[in-house]
N, C-alpha and C positions, 0 to 999 in steps of 0.2 A: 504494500500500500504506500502513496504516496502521503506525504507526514509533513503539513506545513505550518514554520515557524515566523511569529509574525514582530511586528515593530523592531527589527533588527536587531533580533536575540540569538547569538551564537552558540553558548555554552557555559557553563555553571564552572565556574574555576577555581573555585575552593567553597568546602562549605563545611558546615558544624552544624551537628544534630543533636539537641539535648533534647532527654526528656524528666517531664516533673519527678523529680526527690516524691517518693508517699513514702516509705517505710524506712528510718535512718538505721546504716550496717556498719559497725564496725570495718573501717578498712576500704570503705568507699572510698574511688579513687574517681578525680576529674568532678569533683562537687566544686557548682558555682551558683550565686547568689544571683538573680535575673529579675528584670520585667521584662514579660515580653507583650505584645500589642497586636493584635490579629490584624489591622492597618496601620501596622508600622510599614512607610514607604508606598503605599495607598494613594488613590486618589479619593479623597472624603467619600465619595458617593458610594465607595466599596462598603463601609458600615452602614452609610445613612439607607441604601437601597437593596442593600443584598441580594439576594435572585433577582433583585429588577436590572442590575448593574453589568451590562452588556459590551461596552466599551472593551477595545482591545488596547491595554496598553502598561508595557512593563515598569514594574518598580522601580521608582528611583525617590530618593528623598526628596526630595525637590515639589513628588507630587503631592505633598502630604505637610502644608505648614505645620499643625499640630506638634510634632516633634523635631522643625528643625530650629526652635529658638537653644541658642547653646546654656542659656543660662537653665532652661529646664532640663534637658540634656544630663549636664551636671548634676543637676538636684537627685533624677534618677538613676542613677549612676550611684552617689555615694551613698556609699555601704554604713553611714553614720548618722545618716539620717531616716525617721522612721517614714514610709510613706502609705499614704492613706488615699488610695488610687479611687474610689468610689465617690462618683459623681463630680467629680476631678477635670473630667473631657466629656462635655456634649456627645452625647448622643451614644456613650459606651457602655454598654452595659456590663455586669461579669462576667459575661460569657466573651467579652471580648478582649478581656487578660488577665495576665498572671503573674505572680511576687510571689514570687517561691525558691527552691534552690532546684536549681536540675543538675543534671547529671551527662555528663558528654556522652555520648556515644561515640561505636569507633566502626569504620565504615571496615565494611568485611567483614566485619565478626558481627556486630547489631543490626547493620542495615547495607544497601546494594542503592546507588545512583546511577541515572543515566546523564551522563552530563550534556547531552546533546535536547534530549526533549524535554530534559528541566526537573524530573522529578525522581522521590527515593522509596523505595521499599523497603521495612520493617520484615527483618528476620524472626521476630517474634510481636505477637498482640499485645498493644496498649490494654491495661487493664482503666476501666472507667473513672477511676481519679486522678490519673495521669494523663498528665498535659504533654505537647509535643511542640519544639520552638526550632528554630533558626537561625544561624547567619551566615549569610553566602556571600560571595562574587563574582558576576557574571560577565562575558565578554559580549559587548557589542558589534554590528558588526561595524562602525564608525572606526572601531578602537580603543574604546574607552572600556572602564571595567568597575562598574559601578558596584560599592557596598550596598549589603541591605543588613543592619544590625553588626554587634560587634563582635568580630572573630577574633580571638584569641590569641593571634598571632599579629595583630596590627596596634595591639596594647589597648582593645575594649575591655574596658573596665578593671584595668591596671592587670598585672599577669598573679596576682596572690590566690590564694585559697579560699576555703571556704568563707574568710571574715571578711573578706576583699571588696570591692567595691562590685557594684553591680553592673550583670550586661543588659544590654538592652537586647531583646530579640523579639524578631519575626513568629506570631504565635498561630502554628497551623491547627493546631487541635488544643481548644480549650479543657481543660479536669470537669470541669461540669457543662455534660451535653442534658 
């Protein structure tokens, strides 16, 4: 079958999959402190319209004021301050994110990407209180290589453990459907 990619989207070039912390185990490895945002990198109408939201067009921060002022940024990000995300953004509900600690995944042993048609498979089922987030980089075909959330390797939310500051990510599957 022919397989068409649109608004000049190349390929996924790095990416990080956590998913939500429920049950802490001694010995957890790759625990990090998160918000993540179901329209982080969005264009508003993806939460305001949901199924109604038809528009073809790839993430990039840019489309999405809500989270690109730097000083909020910050505020979400430090791991020292307590945040109280509820009713916080228009039009968010809870189901639209998450403050929690997740857990990285590690591709080939939790999960399988296709980096050409954009998406990843789960080697094993989310259980219903666990959330599933994001942060990738994808190739344009311009050239350009836009972030969506922060990967761990670019110093989102400083490189510490579990007290560290928070990342911010891309939230695909919220803990309460």
């Amino acid at each position: 079958p022919l397989l068409l990619r649109g608004g000049g989207f190349e390929r996924i070039t790095d990416i990080e999959v956590w998913k939500q912390r429920v049950d802490a185990a001694a010995g957890d490895q790759n625990v990090r402190r998160a918000v993540a945002f179901v329209d982080l990198a969005e264009n508003p109408d993806v939460a305001a319209l949901a199924n109604g939201y038809t528009a073809q067009q790839l993430p990039l921060a840019a489309n999405n004021n809500r989270y690109n002022n730097p000083a909020l940024l910050d505020s979400l990000r430090d791991g020292d301050v307590d945040l109280d995300l509820a009713g916080r953004f228009d039009g968010l509900t809870e189901n639209d994110f998450a403050k929690a600690e997740f857990i990285k995944l590690e591709q080939g042993v939790d999960y399988t990407l296709d980096p050409v048609l954009g998406y990843i498979s789960l080697k094993q089922s989310l259980r219903d209180e666990e959330g599933l987030a994001v942060a990738y980089r994808y190739a344009r075909a311009d050239g350009t290589t836009p972030e969506v959330g922060d990967l761990t390797d670019t110093g989102g939310g400083t490189s510490g453990g579990q007290s560290a500051d928070r990342l911010v990510l891309k939230l695909l599957r919220p803990s309460r459907l």
